[in-house]
Every structure is written in structure tokens, then in C-alpha cells.
TORKOL-4160 file (C-alpha; in steps of 0.2 Angstrom, whole numbers, padded with zeros to 4 digits, m for minus):
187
<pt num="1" X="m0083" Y="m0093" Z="0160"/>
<pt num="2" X="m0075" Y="m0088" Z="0143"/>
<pt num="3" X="m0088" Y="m0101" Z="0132"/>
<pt num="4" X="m0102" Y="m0097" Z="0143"/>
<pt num="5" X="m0100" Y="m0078" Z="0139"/>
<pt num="6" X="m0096" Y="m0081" Z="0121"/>
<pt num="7" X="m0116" Y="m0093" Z="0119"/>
<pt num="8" X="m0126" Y="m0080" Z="0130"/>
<pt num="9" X="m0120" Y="m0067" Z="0119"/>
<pt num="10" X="m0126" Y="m0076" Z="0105"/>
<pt num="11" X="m0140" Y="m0081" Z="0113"/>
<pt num="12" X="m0138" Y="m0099" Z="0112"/>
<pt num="13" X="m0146" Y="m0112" Z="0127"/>
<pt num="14" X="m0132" Y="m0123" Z="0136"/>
<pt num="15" X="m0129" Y="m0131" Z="0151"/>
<pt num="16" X="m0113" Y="m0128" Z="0162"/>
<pt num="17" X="m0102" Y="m0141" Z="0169"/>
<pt num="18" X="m0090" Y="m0131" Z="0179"/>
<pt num="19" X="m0077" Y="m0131" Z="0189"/>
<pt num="20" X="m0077" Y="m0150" Z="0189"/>
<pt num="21" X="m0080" Y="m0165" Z="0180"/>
<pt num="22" X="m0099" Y="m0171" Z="0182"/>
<pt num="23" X="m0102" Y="m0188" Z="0174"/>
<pt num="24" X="m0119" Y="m0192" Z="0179"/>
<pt num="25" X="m0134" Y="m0199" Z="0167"/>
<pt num="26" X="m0142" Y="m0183" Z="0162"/>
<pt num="27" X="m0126" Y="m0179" Z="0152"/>
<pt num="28" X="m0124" Y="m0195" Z="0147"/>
<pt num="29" X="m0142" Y="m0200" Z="0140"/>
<pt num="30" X="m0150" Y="m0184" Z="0136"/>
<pt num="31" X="m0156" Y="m0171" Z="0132"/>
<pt num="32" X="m0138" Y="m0164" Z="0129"/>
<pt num="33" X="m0132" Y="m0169" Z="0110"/>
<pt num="34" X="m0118" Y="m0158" Z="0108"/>
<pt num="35" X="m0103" Y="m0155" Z="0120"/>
<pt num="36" X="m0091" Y="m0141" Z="0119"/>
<pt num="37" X="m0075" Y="m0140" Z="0128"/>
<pt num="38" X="m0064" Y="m0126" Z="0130"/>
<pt num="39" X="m0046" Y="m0132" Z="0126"/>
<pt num="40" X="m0035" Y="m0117" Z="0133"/>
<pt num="41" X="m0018" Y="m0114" Z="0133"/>
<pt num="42" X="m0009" Y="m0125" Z="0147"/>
<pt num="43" X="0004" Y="m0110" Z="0152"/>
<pt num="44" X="m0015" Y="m0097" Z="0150"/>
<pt num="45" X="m0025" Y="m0109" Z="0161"/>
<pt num="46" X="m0010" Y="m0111" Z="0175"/>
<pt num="47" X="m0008" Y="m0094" Z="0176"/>
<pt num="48" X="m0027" Y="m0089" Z="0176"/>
<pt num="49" X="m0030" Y="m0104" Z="0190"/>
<pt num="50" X="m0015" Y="m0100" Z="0201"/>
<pt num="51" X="m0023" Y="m0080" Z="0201"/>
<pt num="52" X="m0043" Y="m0083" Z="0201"/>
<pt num="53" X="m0041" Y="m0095" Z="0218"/>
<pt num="54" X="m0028" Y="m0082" Z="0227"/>
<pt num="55" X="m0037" Y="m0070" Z="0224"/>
<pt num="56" X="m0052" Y="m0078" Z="0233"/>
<pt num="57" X="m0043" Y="m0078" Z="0250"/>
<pt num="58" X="m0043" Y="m0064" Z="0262"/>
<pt num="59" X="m0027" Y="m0055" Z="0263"/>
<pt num="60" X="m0017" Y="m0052" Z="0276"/>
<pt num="61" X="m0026" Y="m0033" Z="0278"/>
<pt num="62" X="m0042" Y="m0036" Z="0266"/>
<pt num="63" X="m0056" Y="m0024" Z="0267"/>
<pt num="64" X="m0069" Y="m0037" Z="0259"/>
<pt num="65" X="m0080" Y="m0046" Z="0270"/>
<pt num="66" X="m0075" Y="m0066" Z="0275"/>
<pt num="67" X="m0087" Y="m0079" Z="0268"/>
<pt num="68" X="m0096" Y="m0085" Z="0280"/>
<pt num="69" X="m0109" Y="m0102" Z="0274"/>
<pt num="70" X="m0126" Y="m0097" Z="0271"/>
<pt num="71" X="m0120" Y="m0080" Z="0263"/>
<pt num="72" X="m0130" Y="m0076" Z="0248"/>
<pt num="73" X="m0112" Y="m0068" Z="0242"/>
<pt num="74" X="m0100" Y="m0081" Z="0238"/>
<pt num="75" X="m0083" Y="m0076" Z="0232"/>
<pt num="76" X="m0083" Y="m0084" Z="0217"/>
<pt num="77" X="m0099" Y="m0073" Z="0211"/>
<pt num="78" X="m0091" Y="m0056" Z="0219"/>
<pt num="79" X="m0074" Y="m0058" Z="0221"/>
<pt num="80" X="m0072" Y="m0039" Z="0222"/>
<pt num="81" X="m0083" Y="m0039" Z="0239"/>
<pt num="82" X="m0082" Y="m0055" Z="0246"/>
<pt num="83" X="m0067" Y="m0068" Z="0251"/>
<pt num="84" X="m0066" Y="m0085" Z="0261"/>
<pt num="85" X="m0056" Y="m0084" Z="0277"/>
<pt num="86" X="m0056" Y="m0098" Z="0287"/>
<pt num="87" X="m0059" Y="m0112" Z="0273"/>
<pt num="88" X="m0047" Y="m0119" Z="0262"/>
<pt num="89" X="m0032" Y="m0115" Z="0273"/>
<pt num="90" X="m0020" Y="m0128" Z="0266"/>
<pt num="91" X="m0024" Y="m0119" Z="0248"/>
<pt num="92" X="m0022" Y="m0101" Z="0253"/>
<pt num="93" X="m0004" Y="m0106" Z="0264"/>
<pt num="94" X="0003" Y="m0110" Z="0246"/>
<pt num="95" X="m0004" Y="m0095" Z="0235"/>
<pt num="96" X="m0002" Y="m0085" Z="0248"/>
<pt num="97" X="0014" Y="m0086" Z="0256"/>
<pt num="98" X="0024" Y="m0103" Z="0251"/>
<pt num="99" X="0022" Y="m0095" Z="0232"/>
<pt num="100" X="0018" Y="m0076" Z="0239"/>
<pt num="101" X="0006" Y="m0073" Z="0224"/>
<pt num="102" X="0015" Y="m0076" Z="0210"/>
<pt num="103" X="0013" Y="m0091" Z="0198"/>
<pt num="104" X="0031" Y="m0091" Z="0190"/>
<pt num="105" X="0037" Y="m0095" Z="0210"/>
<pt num="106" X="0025" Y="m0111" Z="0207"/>
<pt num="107" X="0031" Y="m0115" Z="0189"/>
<pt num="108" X="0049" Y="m0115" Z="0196"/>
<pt num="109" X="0045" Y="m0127" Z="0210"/>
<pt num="110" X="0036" Y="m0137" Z="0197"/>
<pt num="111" X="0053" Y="m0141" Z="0187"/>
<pt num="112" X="0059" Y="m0158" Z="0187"/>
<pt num="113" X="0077" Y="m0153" Z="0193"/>
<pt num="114" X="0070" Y="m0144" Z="0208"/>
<pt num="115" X="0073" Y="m0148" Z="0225"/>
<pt num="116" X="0055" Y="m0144" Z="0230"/>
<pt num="117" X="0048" Y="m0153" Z="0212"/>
<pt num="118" X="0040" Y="m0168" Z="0222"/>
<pt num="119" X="0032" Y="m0159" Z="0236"/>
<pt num="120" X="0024" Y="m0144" Z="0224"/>
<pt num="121" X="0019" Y="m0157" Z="0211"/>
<pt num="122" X="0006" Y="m0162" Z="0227"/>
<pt num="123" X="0003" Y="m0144" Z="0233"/>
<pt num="124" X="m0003" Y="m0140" Z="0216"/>
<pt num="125" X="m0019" Y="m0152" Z="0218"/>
<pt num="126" X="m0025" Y="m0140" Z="0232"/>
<pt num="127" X="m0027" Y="m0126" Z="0216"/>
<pt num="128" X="m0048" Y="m0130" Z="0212"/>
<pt num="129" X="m0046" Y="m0125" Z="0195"/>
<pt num="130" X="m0030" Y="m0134" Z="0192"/>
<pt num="131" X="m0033" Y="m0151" Z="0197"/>
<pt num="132" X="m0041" Y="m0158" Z="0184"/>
<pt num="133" X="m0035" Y="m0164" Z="0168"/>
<pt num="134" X="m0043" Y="m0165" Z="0150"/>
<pt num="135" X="m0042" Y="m0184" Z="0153"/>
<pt num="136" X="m0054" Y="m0180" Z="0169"/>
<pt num="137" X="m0064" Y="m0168" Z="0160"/>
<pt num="138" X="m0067" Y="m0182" Z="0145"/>
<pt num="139" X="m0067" Y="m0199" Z="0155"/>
<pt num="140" X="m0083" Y="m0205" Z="0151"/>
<pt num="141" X="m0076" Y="m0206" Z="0132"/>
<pt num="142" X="m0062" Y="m0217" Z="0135"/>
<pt num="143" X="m0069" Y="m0226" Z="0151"/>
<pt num="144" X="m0081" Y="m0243" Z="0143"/>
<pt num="145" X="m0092" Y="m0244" Z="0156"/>
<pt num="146" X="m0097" Y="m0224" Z="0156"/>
<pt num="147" X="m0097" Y="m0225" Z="0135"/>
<pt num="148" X="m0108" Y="m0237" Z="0136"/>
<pt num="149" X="m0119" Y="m0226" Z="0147"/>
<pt num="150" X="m0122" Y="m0213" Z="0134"/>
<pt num="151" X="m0142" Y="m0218" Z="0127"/>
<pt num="152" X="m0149" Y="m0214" Z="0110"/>
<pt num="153" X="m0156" Y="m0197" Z="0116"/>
<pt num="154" X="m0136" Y="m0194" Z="0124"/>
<pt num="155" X="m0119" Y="m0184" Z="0117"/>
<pt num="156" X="m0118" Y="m0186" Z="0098"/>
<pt num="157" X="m0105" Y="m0174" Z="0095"/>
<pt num="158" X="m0089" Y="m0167" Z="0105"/>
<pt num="159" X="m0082" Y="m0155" Z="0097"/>
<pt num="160" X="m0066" Y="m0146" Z="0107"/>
<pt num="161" X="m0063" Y="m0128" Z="0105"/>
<pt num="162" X="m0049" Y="m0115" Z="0109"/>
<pt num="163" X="m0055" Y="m0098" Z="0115"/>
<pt num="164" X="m0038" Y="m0089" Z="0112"/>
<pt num="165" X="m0040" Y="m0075" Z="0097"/>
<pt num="166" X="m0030" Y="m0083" Z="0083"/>
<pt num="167" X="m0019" Y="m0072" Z="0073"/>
<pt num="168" X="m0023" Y="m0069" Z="0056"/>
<pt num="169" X="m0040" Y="m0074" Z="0058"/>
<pt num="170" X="m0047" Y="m0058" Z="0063"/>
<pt num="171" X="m0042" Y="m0062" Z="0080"/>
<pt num="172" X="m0058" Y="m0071" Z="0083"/>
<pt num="173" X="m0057" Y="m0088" Z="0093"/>
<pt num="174" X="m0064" Y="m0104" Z="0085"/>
<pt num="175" X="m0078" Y="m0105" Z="0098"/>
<pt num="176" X="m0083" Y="m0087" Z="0090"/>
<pt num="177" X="m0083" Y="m0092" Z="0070"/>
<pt num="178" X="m0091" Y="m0110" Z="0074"/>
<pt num="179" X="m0106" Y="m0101" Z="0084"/>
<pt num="180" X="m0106" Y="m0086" Z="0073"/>
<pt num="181" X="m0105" Y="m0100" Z="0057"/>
<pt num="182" X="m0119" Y="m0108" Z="0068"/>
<pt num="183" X="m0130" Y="m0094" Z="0068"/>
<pt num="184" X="m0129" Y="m0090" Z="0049"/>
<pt num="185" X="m0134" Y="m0107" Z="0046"/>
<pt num="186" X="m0151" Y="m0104" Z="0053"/>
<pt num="187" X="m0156" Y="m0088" Z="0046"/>
């Protein structure tokens, strides 16, 4: 959400490809030219998955109504009025009790000379937001066959940007100076 909110604030058109990877030929021949790609902290981005998806699930005494399909109100959009109750089960076990809400509890599990490390290292596929990689994310770059796929009219330029304020800089992200640099150039 982060580089979608920085574009519509400046007013600049884009196309969202979120939460997962979506290789298919409209990205690959046109008319996108340019792709941006928010490169987060890992530690930031573990942290803000682990939260976002618990916070989607019911609790144990919520007041927010369960999702229910064909609801116009899906979590995701109003997290603050709606949650999922019976789906993703297997997910909300772990956030919600095997981790009790807390991310560092995860991280631990996560360390090599855990007892645990093996089992957690799967259970934190089940974390949407987490799952995927940069190398998922930019497949169709390294992969011949989907190169090959992008057409004249397709990506010309990747450019990979942080979103994180960086210090001395007027705590502005690079995403924020190449748009604003971006906009001067066309005025």
C-alpha cells in the first residue's frame, strides 16, 4: 500500500500487482514500461505481515462482524469492522495462539538452533504477505522463457525502491524524491 499511496498523492497513473506475484502478458508486453518495486526492510516487512494477517482474524471475544463470501466488506478493505472467521484456520492457529500475537515468538522459532526451527520455517508459508520472495516477485527477469516474453511495447525499466525515510536526507524515501524529481521534470 505504501507506493500506491505515495503515486496517488502525486497524482501519477499505475497499476497494482499486490499481494502476489502476477506474471501474465499484459505485464509482460504492454502497456506497462516501467516497474517499481518496493524493497522494505526484511525485519519491517516480517513484522508488518505477521501483524496485518492476525489482525484479520476474529478474536477470541471480537465485536467486528465475520466475513461471510459475497460480503461487499472484505477485511482487507475494513479491517477495523470486518474479520474472517471460519477461513484460513490453519493461518490464524499460528498468529493467534501457537505465536499468541506476537512476531518476536515467530522470529525465535525461526532461529536455526531452535527445536521448533524446521516445523516454523513451514508454518510461516501460511503468513499471505510473507510467502513470497523478491525472487518470486522478479521471476520473469531471471526466468528465459518469461524474459523472453516481455514484447516491444512491454517493461523497459525496473527500477527498485526503499519506502523507509532515510536519515539525512530530509527523511524522505527514495520512491518520494524520484517521483517528486519525476514531477519537476515535467513542469
Amino acid at each position: 500500500g505504501t507506493i500506491e499511496f505515495i503515486l496517488k498523492d502525486y497524482h501519477v497513473a499505475f497499476e497494482r500487482n499486490h499481494p502476489r506475484p502476477r506474471f501474465d502478458l499484459k505485464l509482460l508486453r504492454g502497456p506497462t514500461t516501467t516497474l517499481l518495486i518496493n524493497i522494505r526492510d526484511p525485519v519491517d516487512r516480517f513484522v508488518s505481515a505477521f501483524k496485518w494477517r492476525a489482525l484479520l482474524f476474529c478474536g477470541k471475544d471480537d465485536t467486528r462482524v465475520k466475513y461471510t463470501k459475497g460480503n461487499k466488506r472484505p477485511p482487507h478493505i475494513y479491517p477495523d469492522k470486518v474479520c474472517y472467521g471460519g477461513d484460513h484456520q490453519e493461518e490464524k492457529q499460528m498468529l493467534h495462539q501457537d505465536f499468541q500475537y506476537d512476531p518476536n515468538l515467530l522470529a525465535e522459532a525461526l532461529c536455526e538452533d531452535s527445536p521448533d526451527f524446521e516445523t516454523t520455517a513451514e508454518k510461516l508459508k501460511l503468513i499471505a504477505h510473507a510467502r513470497y520472495s523478491l525472487n518470486d516477485w522478479l521471476k520473469f527477469l531471471v526466468d528465459p522463457e518469461m524474459y523472453s516474453a516481455i514484447g516491444p511495447k512491454g517493461i523497459r525499466k525496473v527500477m527498485a525502491l526503499t519506502t523507509e525515510p532515510r536519515v539525512g536526507n530530509n527523511h524522505t524515501s527514495l520512491l518520494d524524491w524520484h517521483t517528486q524529481q519525476a514531477i519537476l521534470e515535467l513542469y
